[in-house]
C-alpha positions as CSV (number, residue, x, y, z in Angstrom):
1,X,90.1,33.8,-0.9
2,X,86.6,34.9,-2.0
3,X,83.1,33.4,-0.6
4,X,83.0,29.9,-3.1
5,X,79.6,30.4,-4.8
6,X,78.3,26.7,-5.2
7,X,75.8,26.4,-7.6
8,X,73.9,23.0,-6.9
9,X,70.7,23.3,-8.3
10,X,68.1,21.1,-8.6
11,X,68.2,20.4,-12.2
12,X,71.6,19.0,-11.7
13,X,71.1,16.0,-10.4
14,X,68.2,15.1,-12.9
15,X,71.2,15.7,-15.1
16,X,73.2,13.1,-13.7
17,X,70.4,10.7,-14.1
18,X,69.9,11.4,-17.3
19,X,73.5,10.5,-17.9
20,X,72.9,6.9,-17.5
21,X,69.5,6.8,-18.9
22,X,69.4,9.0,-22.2
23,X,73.3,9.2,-22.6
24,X,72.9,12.6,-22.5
25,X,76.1,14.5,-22.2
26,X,77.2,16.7,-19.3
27,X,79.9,18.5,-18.4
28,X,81.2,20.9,-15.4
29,X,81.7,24.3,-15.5
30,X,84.3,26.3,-13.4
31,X,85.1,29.6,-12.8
32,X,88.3,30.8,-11.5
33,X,89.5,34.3,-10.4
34,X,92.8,35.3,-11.0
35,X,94.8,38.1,-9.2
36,X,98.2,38.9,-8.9
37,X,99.4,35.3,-10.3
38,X,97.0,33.6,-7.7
39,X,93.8,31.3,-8.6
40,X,90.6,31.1,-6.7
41,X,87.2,29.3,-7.3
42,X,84.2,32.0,-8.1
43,X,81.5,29.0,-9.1
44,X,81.0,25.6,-9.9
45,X,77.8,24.2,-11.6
46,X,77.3,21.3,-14.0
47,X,75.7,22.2,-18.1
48,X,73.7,20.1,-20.0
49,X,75.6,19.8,-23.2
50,X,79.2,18.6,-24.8
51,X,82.2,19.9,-23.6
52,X,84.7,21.6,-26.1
53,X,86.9,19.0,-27.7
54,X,90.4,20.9,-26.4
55,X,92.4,19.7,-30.1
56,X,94.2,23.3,-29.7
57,X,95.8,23.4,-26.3
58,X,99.0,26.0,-25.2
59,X,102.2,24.7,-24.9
60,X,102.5,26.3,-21.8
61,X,100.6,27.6,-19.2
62,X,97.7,25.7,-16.6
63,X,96.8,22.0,-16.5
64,X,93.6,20.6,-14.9
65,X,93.4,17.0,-14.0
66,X,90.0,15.6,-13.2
67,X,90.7,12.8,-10.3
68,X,89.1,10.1,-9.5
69,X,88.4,8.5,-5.7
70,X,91.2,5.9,-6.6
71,X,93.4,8.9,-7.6
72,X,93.5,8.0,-10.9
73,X,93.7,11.1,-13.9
74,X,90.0,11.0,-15.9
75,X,90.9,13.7,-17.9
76,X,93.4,16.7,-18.3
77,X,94.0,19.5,-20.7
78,X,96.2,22.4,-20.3
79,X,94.8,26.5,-20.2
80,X,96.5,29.9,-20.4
81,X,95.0,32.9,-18.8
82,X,95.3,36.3,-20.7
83,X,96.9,39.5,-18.9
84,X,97.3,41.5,-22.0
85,X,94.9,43.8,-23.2
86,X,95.1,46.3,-26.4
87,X,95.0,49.7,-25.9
88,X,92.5,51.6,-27.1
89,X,93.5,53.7,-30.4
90,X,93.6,57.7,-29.6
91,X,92.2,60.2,-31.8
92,X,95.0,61.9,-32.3
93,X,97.1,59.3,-33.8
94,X,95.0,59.4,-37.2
95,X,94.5,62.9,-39.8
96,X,91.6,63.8,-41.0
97,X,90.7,60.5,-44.2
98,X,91.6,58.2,-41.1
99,X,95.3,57.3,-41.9
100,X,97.0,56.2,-38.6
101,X,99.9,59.0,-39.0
102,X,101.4,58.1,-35.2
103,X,102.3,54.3,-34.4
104,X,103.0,54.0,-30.2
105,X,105.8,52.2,-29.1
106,X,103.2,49.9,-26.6
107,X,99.6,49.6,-27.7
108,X,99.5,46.9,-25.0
109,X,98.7,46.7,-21.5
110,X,99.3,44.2,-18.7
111,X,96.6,44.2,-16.0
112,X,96.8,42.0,-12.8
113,X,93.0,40.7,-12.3
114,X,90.5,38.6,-14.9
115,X,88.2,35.6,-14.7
116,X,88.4,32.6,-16.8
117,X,85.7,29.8,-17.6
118,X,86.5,26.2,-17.9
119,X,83.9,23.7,-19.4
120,X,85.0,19.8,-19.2
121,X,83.6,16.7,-19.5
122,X,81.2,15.2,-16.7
123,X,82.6,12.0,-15.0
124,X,80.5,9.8,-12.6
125,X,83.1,9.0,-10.0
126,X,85.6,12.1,-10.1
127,X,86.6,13.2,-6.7
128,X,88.5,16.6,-7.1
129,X,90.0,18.8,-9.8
130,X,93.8,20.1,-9.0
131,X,95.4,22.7,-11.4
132,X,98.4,22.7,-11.9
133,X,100.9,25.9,-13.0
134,X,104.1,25.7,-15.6
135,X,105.9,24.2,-13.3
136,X,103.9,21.4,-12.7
137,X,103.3,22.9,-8.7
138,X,99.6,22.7,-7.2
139,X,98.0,26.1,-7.0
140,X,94.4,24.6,-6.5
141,X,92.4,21.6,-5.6
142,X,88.7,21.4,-5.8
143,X,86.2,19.0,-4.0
144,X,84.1,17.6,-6.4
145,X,82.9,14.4,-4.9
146,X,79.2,16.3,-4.5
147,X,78.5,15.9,-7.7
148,X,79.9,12.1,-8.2
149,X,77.2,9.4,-8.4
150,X,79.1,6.6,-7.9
151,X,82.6,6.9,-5.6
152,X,83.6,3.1,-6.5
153,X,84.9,2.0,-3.0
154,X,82.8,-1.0,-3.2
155,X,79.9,-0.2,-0.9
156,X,76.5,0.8,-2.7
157,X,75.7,3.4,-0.7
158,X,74.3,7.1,-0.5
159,X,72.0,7.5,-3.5
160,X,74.3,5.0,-5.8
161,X,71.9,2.1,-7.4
162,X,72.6,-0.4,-10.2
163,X,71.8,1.4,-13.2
164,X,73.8,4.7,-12.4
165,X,76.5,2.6,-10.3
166,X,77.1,-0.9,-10.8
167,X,81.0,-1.1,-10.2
168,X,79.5,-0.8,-6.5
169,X,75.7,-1.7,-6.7
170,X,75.5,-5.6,-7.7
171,X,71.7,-6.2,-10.2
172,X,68.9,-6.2,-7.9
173,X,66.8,-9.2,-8.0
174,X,63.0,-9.3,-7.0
175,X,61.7,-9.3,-3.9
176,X,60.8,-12.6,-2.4
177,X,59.5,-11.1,0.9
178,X,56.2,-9.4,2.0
179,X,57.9,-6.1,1.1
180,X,61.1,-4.5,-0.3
181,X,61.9,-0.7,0.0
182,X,66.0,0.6,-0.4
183,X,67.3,-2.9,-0.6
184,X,71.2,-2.9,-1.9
185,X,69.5,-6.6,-3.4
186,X,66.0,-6.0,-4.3
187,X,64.0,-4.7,-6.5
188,X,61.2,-2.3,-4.6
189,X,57.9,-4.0,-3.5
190,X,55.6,-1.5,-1.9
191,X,52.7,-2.7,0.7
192,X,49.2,-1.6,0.4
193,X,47.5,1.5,1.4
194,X,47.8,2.3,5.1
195,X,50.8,0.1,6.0
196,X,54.2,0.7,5.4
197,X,57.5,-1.8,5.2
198,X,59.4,-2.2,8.2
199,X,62.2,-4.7,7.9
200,X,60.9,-6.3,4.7
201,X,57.2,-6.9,6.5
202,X,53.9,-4.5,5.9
203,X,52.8,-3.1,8.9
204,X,49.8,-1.3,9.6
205,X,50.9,2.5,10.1
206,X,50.9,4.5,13.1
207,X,50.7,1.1,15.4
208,X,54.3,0.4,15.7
209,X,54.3,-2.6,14.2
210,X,52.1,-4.2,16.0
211,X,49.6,-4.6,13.8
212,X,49.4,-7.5,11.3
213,X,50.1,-7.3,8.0
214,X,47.8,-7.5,5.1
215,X,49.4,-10.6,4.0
216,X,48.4,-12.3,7.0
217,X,45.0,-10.7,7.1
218,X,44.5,-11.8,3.8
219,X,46.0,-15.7,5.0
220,X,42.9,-15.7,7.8
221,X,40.1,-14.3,5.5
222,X,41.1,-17.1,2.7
223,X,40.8,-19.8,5.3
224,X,37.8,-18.6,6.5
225,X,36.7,-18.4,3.5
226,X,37.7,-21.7,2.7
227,X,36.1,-23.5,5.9
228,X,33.0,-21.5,4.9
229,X,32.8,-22.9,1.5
230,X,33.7,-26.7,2.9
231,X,30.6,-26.9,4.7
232,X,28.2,-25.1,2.6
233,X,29.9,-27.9,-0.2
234,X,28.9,-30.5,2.8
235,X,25.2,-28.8,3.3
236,X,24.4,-28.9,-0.5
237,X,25.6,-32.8,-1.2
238,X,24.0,-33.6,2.2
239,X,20.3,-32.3,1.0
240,X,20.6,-33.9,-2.1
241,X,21.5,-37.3,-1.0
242,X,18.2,-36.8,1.3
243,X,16.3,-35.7,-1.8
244,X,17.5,-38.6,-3.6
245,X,17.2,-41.1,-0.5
246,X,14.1,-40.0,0.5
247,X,12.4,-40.3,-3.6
248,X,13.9,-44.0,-3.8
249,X,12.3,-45.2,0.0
250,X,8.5,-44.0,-1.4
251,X,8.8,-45.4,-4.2
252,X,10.2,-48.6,-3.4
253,X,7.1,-48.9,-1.0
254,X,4.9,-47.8,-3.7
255,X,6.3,-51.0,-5.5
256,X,5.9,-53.4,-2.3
257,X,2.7,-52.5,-1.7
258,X,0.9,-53.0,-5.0
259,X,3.0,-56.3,-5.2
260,X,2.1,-57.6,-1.7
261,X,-0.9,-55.9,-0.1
262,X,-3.1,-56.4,-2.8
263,X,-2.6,-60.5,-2.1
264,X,-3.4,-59.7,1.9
265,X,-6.4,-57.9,1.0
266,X,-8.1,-60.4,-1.3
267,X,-7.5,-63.0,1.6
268,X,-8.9,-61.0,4.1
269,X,-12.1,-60.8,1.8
């Protein structure tokens, strides 16, 4: 067997993406060698754009099944691959205005080696495509699973998330602690600059986690803060009873002196 080509590129996954986002279709696109009644995989890729619709199928020949991880049939249609070719028309079998004047018995000829491309429909969690000949045998399975974004076995894992795969990602809720980053239940919550999350806490990078996090900085300075303001509050009201205290003592004695020591002065005179 020929060296498999793989063609992964980057585009392809941004493809996938776009699946679930835009509805955007997709579909694979296989080529397979054939030789001497044997099939081998050249390249795989994936193509942005519909498949064809397959109405016309042969009778006889290939069928593809695209599988699924619970071995189930996504799709199938059936192929034939061309041996025959037509022999090229000689000179000498037409006069001079062009009339063909000599009709061969075989103006066809059978070779042993061609290449055939397959373009099908995209499915999220296919697994492998086996081909099958006219007699319903396997000749070739393919690996496909790279490509699938969601493999359904009821673990969100590898790069599988809600909106692309939620047969095994459950809705992500938000975050109710200090920080959220890959949670299978929560939606993302970054820290601030110069701390990263580290078990669902911000810690202060490049300190191992010893460092506190900003949200408890942040608790410190606002009580601080808080005790700070308490006692100016206490300062201010404190001067201005004094103020106040100090206006009504003077001038109650202002009062008791031109009521009282007026009357002591006269006597004394």
């Amino acid at each position: 067997m020929n060296k498999i080509n793989i063609l992964m590129p980057t585009f392809a996954m941004m493809l996938l993406l776009a699946t679930s986002v835009y509805a955007v279709d997709v579909s694979y696109s296989f080529t397979l060698k054939y030789k001497d009644g044997k099939l081998n995989l050249t390249s795989i890729g994936l193509l942005d754009g519909t498949a064809p619709d397959r109405l016309n199928q042969p009778e006889v020949g290939y069928t593809l099944k695209v599988v699924s991880f619970k071995n189930e049939v996504l799709y199938s249609f059936k192929f034939s691959i061309d041996t025959t070719i037509l022999s090229a028309a000689d000179p000498s079998w037409f006069d001079e205005e062009g009339n063909q004047i000599y009709i061969p018995n075989e103006t066809q000829k059978t070779i042993n080696e061609t290449s055939i491309n397959l373009i099908f429909p995209y499915f999220k969690n296919a697994k492998t495509v086996d081909i099958f000949d006219q007699n319903n045998t396997l000749v070739l399975s393919i690996d496909i699973s790279k490509y699938a974004t969601c493999n359904t076995n009821g673990v969100c894992d590898h790069n599988e998330n809600y909106n692309i795969c939620p047969e095994d990602c459950p809705k992500k809720v938000k975050c109710i602690y200090e920080c959220c980053m890959n949670e299978i239940d929560y939606i993302d919550k970054s820290c601030v600059t110069g701390y990263e999350c580290v078990n669902k806490k911000c810690v202060k990078i490049g300190t191992n986690g010893k460092e506190t996090t900003p949200g408890n900085d942040n608790i410190v300075f606002i009580i601080i803060g808080a005790g700070l303001g308490m006692i100016a509050l206490v300062l201010i009201v404190y001067v201005i009873i004094r103020k106040s205290s100090g206006k009504k003592a003077s001038k109650n004695f202002d009062e008791l002196y031109l009521k009282y020591g007026r009357r002591k002065n006269k006597r004394k005179r």
